[in-house]
C-alpha positions as protocol buffer text, in pm:
chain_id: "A"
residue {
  index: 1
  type: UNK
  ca { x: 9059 y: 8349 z: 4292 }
}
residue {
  index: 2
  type: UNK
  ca { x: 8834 y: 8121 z: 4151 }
}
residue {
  index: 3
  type: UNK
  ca { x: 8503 y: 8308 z: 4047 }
}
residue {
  index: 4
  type: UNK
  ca { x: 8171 y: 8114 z: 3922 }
}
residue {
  index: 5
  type: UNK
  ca { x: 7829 y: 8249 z: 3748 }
}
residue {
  index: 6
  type: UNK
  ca { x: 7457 y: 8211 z: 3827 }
}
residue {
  index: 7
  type: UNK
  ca { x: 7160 y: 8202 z: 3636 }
}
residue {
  index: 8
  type: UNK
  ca { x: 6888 y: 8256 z: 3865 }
}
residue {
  index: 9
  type: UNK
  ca { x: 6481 y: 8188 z: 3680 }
}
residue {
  index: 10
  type: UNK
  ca { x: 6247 y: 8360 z: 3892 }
}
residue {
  index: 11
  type: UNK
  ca { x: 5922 y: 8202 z: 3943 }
}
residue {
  index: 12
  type: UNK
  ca { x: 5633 y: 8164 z: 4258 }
}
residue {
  index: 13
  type: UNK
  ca { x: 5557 y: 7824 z: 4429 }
}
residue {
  index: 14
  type: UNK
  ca { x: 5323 y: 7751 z: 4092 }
}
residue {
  index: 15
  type: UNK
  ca { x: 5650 y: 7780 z: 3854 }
}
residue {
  index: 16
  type: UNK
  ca { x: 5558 y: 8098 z: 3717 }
}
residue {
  index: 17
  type: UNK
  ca { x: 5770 y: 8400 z: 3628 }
}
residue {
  index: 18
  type: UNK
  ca { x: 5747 y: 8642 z: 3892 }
}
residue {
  index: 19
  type: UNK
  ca { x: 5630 y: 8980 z: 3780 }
}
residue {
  index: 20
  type: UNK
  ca { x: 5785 y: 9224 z: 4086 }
}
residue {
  index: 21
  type: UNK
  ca { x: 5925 y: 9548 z: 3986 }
}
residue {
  index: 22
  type: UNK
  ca { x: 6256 y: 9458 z: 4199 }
}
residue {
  index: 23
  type: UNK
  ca { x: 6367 y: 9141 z: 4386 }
}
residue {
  index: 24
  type: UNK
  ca { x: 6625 y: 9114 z: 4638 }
}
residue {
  index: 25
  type: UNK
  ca { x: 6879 y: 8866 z: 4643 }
}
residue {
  index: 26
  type: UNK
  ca { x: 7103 y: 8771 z: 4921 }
}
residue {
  index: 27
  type: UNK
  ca { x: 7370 y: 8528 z: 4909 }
}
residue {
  index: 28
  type: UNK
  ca { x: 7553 y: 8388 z: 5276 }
}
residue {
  index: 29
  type: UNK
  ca { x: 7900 y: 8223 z: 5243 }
}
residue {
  index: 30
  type: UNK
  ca { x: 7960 y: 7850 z: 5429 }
}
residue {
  index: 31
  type: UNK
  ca { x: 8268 y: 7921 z: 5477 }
}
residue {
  index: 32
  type: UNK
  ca { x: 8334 y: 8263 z: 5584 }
}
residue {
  index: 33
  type: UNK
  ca { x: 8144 y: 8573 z: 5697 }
}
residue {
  index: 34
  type: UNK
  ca { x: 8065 y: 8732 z: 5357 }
}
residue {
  index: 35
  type: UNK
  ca { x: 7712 y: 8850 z: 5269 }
}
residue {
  index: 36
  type: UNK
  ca { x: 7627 y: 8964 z: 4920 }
}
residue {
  index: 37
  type: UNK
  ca { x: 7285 y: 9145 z: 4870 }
}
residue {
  index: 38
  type: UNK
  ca { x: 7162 y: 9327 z: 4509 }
}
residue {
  index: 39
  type: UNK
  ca { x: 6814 y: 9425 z: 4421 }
}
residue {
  index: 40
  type: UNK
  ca { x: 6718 y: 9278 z: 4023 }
}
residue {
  index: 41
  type: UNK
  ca { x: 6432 y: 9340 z: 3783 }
}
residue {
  index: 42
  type: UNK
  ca { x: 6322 y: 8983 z: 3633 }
}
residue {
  index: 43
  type: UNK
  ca { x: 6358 y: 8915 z: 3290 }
}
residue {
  index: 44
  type: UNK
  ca { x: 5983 y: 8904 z: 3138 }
}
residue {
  index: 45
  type: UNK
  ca { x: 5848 y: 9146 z: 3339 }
}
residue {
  index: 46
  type: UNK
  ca { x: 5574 y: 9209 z: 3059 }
}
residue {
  index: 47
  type: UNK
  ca { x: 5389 y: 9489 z: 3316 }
}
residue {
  index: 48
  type: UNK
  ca { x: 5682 y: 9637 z: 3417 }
}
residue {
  index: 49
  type: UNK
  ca { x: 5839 y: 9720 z: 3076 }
}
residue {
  index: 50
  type: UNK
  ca { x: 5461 y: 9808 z: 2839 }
}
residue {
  index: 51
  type: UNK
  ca { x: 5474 y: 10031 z: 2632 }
}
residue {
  index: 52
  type: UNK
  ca { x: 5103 y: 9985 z: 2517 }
}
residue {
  index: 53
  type: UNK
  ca { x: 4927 y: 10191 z: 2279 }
}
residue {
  index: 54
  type: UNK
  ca { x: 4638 y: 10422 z: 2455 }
}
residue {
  index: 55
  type: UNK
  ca { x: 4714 y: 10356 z: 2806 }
}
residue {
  index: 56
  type: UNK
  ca { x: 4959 y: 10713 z: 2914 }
}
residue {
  index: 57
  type: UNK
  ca { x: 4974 y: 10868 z: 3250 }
}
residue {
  index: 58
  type: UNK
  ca { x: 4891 y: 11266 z: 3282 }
}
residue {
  index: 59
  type: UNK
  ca { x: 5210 y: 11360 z: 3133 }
}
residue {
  index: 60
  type: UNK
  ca { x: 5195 y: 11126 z: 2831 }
}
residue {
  index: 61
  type: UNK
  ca { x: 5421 y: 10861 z: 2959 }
}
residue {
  index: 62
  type: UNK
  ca { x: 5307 y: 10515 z: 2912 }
}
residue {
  index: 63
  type: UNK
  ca { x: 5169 y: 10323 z: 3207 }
}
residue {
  index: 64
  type: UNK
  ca { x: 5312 y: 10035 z: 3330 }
}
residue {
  index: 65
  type: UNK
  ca { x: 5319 y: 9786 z: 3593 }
}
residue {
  index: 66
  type: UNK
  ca { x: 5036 y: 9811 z: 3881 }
}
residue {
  index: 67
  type: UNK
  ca { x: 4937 y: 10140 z: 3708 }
}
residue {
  index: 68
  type: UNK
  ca { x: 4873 y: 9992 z: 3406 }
}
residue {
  index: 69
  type: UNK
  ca { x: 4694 y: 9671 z: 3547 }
}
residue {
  index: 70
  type: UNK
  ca { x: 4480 y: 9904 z: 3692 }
}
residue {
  index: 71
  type: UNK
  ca { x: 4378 y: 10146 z: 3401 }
}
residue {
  index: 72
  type: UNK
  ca { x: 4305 y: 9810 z: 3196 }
}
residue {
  index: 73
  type: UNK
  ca { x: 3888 y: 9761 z: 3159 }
}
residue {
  index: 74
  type: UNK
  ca { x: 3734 y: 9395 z: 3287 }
}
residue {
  index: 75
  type: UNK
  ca { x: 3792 y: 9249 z: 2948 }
}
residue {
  index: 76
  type: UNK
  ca { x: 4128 y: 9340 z: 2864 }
}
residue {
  index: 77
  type: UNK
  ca { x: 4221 y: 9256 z: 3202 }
}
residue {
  index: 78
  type: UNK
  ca { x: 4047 y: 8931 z: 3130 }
}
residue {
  index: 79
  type: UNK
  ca { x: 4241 y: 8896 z: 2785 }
}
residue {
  index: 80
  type: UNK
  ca { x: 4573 y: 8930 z: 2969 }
}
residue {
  index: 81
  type: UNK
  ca { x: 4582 y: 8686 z: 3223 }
}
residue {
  index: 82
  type: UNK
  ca { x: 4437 y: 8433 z: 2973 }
}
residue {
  index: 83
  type: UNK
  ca { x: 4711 y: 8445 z: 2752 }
}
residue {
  index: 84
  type: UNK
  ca { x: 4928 y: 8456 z: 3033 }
}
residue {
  index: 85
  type: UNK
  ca { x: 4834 y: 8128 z: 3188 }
}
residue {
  index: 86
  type: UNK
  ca { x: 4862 y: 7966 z: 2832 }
}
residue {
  index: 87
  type: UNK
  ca { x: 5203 y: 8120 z: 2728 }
}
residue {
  index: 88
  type: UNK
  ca { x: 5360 y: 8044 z: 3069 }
}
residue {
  index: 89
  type: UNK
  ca { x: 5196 y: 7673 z: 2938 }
}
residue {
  index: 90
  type: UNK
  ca { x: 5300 y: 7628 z: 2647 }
}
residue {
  index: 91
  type: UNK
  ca { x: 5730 y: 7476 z: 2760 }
}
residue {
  index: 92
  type: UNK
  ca { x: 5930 y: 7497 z: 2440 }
}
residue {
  index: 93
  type: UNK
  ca { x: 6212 y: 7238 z: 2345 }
}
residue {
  index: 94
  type: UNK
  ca { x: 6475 y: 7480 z: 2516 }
}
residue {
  index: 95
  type: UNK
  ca { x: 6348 y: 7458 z: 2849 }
}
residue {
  index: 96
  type: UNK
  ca { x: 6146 y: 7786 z: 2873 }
}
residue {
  index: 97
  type: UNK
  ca { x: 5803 y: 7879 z: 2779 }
}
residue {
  index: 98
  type: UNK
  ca { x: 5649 y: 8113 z: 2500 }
}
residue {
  index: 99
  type: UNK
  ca { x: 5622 y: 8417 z: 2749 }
}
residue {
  index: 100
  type: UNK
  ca { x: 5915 y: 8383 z: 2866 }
}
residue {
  index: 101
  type: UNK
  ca { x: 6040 y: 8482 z: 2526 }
}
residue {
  index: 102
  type: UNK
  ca { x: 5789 y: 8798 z: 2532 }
}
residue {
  index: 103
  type: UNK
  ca { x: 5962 y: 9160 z: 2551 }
}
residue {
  index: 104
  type: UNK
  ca { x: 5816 y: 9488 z: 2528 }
}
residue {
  index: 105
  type: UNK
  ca { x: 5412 y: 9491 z: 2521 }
}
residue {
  index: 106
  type: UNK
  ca { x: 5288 y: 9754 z: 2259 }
}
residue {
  index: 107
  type: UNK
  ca { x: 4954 y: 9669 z: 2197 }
}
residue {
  index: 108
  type: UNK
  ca { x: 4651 y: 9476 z: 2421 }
}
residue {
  index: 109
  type: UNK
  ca { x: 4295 y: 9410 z: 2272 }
}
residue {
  index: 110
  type: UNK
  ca { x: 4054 y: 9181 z: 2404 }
}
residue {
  index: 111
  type: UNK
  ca { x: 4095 y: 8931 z: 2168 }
}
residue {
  index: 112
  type: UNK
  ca { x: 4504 y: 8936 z: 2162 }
}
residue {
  index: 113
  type: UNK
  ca { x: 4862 y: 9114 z: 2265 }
}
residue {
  index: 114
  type: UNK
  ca { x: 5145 y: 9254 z: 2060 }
}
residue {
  index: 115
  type: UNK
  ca { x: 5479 y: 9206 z: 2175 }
}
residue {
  index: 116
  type: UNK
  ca { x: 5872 y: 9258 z: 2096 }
}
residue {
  index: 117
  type: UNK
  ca { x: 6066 y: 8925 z: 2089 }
}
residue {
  index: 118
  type: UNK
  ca { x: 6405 y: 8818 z: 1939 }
}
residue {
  index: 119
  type: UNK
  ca { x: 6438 y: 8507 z: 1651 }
}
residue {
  index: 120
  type: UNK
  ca { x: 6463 y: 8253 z: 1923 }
}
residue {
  index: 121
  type: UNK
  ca { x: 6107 y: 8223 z: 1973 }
}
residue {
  index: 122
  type: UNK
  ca { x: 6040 y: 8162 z: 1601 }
}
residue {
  index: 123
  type: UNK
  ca { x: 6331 y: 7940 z: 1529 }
}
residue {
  index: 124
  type: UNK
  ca { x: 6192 y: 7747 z: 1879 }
}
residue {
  index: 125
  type: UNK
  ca { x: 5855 y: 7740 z: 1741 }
}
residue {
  index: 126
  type: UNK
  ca { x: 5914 y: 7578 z: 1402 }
}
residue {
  index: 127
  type: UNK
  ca { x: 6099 y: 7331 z: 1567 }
}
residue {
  index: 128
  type: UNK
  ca { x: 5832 y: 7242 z: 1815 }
}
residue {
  index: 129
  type: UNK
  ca { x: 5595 y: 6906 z: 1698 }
}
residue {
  index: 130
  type: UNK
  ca { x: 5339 y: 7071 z: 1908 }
}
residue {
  index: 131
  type: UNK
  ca { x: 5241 y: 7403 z: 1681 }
}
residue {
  index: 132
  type: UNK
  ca { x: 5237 y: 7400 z: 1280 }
}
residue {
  index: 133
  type: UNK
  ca { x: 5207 y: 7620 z: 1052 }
}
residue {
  index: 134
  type: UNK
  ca { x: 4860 y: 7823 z: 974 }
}
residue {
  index: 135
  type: UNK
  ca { x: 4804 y: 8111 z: 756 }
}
residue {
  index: 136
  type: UNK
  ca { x: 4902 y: 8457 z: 852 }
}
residue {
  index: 137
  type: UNK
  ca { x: 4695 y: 8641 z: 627 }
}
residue {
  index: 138
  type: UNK
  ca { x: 4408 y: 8794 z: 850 }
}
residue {
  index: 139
  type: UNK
  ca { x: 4634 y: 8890 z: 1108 }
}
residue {
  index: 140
  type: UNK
  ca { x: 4734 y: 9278 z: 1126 }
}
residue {
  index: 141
  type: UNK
  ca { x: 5074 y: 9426 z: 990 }
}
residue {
  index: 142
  type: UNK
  ca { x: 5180 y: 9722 z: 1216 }
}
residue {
  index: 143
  type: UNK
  ca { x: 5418 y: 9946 z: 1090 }
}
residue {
  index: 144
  type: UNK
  ca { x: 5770 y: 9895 z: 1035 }
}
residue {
  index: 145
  type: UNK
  ca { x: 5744 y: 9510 z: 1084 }
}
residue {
  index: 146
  type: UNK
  ca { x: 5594 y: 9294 z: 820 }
}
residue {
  index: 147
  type: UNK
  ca { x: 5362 y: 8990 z: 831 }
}
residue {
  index: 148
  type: UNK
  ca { x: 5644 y: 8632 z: 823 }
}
residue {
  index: 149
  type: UNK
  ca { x: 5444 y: 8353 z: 912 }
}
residue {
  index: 150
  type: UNK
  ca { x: 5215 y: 8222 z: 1189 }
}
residue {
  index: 151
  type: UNK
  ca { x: 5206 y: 7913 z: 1416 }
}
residue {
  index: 152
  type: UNK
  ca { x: 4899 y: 7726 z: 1639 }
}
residue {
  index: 153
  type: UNK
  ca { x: 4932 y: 7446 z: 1892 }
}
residue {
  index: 154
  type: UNK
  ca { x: 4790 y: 7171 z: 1802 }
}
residue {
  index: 155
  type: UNK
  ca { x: 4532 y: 7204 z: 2086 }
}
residue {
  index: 156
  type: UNK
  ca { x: 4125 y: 7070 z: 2011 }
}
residue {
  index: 157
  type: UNK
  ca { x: 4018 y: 7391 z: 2155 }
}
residue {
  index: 158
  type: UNK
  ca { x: 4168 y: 7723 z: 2325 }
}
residue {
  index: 159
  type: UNK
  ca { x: 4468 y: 7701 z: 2091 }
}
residue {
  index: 160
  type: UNK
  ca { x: 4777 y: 7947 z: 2097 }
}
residue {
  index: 161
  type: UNK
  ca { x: 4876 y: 8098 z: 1775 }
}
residue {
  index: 162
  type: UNK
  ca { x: 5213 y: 8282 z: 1743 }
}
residue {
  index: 163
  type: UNK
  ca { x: 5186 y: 8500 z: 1484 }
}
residue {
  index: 164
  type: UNK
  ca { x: 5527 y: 8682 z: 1418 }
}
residue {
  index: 165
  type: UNK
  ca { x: 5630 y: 8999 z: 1216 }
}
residue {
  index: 166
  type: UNK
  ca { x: 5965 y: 9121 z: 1146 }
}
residue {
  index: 167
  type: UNK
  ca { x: 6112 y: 9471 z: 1121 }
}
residue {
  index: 168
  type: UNK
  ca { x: 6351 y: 9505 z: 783 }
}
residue {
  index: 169
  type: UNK
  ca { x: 6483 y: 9147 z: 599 }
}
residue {
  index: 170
  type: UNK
  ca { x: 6789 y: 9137 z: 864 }
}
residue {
  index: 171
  type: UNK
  ca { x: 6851 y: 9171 z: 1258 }
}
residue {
  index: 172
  type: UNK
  ca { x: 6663 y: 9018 z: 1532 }
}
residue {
  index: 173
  type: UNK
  ca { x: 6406 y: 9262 z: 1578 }
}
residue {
  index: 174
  type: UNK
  ca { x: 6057 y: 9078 z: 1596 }
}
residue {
  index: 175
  type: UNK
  ca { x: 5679 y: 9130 z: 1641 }
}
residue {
  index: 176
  type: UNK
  ca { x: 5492 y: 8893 z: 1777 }
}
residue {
  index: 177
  type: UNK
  ca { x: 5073 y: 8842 z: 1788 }
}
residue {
  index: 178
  type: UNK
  ca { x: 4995 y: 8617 z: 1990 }
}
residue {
  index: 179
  type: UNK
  ca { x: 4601 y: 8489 z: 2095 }
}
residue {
  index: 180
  type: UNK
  ca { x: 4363 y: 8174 z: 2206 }
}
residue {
  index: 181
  type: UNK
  ca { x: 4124 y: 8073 z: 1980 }
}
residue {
  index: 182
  type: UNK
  ca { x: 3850 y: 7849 z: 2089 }
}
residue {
  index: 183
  type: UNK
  ca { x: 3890 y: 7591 z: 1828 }
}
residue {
  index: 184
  type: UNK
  ca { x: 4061 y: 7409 z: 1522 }
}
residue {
  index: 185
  type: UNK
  ca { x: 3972 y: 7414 z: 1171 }
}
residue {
  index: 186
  type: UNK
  ca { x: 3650 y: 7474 z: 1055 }
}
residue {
  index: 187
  type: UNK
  ca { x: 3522 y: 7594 z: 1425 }
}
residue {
  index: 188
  type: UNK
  ca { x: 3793 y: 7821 z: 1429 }
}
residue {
  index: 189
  type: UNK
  ca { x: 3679 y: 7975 z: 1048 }
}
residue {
  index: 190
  type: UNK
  ca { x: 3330 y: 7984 z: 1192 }
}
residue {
  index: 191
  type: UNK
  ca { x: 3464 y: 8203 z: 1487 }
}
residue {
  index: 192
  type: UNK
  ca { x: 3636 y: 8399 z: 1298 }
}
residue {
  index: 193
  type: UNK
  ca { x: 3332 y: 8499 z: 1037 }
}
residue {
  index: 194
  type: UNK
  ca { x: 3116 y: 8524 z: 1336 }
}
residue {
  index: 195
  type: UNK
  ca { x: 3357 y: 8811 z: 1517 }
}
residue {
  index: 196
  type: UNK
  ca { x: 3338 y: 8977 z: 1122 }
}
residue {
  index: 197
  type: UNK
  ca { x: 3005 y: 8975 z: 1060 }
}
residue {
  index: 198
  type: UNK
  ca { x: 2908 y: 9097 z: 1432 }
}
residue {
  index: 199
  type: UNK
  ca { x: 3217 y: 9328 z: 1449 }
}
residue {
  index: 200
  type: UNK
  ca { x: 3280 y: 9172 z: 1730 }
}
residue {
  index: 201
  type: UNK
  ca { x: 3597 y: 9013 z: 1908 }
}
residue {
  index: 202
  type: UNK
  ca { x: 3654 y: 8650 z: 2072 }
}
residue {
  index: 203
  type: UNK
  ca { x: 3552 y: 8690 z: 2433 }
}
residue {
  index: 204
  type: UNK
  ca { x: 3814 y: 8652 z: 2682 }
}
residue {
  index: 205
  type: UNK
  ca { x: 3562 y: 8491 z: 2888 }
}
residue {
  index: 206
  type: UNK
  ca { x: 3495 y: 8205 z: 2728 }
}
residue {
  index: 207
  type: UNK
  ca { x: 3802 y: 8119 z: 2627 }
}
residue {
  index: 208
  type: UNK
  ca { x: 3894 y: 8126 z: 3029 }
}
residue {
  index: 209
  type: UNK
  ca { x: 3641 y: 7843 z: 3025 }
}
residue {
  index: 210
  type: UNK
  ca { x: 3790 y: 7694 z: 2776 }
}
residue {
  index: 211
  type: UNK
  ca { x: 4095 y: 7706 z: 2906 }
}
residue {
  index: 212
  type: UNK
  ca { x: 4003 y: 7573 z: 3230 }
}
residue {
  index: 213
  type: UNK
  ca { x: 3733 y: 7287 z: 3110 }
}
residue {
  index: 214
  type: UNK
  ca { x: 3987 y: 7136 z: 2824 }
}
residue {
  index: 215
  type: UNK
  ca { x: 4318 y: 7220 z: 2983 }
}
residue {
  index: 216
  type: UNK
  ca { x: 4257 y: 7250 z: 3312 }
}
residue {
  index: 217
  type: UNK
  ca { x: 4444 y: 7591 z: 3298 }
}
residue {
  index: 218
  type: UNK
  ca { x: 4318 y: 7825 z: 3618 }
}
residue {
  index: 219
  type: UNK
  ca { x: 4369 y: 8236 z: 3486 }
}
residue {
  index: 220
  type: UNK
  ca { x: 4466 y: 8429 z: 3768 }
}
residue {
  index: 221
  type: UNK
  ca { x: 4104 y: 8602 z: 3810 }
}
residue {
  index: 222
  type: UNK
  ca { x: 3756 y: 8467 z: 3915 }
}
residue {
  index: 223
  type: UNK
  ca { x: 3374 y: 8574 z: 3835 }
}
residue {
  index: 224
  type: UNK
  ca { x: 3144 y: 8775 z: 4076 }
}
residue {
  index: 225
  type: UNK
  ca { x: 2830 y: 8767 z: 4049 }
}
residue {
  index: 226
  type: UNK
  ca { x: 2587 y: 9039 z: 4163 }
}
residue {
  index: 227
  type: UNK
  ca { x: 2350 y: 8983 z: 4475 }
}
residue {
  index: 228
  type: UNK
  ca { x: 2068 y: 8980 z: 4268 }
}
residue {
  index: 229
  type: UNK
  ca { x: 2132 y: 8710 z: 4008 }
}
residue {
  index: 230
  type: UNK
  ca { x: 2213 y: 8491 z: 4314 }
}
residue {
  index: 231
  type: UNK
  ca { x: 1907 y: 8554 z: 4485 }
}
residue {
  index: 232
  type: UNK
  ca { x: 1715 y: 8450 z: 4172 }
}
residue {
  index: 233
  type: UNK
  ca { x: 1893 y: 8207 z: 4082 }
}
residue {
  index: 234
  type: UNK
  ca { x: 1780 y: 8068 z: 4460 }
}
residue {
  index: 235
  type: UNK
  ca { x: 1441 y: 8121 z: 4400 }
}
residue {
  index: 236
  type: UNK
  ca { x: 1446 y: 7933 z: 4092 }
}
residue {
  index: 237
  type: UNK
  ca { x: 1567 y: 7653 z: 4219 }
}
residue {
  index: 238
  type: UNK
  ca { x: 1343 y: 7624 z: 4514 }
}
């Protein structure tokens, strides 16, 4: 009997990876009366499988999927679905993007996410023409991996940068920190003594402006504003 494999990629009408908890599949035979249905969970599922840092339900499990979107404030919501729209982006030479190479989820700020990931998406990096190398130095080291070496794409503003960390000198067991900065160079040093001097982080809102304005990138949320500010903003400009 002749047999065959499949490798099914996931994504809505927008080519994005789909983020269910369980899809079902159903295949029909041309030829003959056989039906084949199995529930999967998509690879890169970065919801489903979190394991982030500070977000636990009652019994100290970690949250994840629509329970953890949920228990997220505005601006880490905000923070999320930014870097989501530009790591879904951002195709590497291989055919796939930079989040489809994400794993685990361990950490979320407002600014950035940590995530488990696998050689591939460092060895597809330093390949790419599209990011080079920056320094790594200010970025944070979390215990066991170690600061390697970081990557930006070569983006005018609302940049990715890869930054990746490695646990022991062998295996395939990576780190990655990945975030948008608004700019290049010497805007992006400015930023980044700015945040340090206000103790402050980037804004995930204006990099979604960014984002949208120099990319034309849409993140998957919108602004409302309250009554108010609409009313007076109508008065003003009668």
């Amino acid at each position: 009997m002749a047999t065959a494999k499949i490798q099914l990629q996931l994504v809505d009408v927008q080519g994005r990876p789909l983020d269910d908890p369980d899809i079902l599949v159903e295949f029909f035979s041309t030829e003959s009366s056989k039906h084949f249905r199995f529930t999967v969970s998509p690879n890169g599922a970065l919801l489903g499988n979190a394991m982030v840092d500070g977000f636990t339900d009652a019994a100290g499990a970690p949250l994840q999927g629509a329970a953890l979107y949920s228990a997220l404030p505005a601006l880490l919501k905000a923070a999320l679905l930014n870097l989501y729209t530009k790591s879904a982006a951002t195709q590497l030479g291989d055919g796939q993007s930079v989040f489809d190479k994400l794993g685990t989820m361990i950490r979320l700020k407002q600014d950035r996410l940590f995530a488990k990931t696998a050689a591939v998406l460092l060895e597809e990096t330093q390949q790419d023409t599209f990011f080079h190398e920056v320094p790594e130095t200010l970025h944070e080291s979390i215990a066991p991996y170690h600061l390697l070496i970081s990557y930006k794409t070569r983006d005018a503003q609302g940049n990715l940068q890869l930054t990746f960390s490695r646990n022991g000198d062998t295996g395939d067991d990576y780190l990655v920190d990945m975030d948008i900065d608004q700019a290049q160079g010497i805007r992006n040093i400015f930023e980044v003594l700015q945040n340090a001097v206000t103790s402050s982080l980037t804004n995930p809102y204006d990099v979604r402006e960014i984002l949208m304005a120099d990319q034309k990138l849409q993140p998957l949320y919108d602004f409302k504003f309250a009554a108010h500010g609409a009313s007076a903003a109508a008065v003003g400009a009668g």
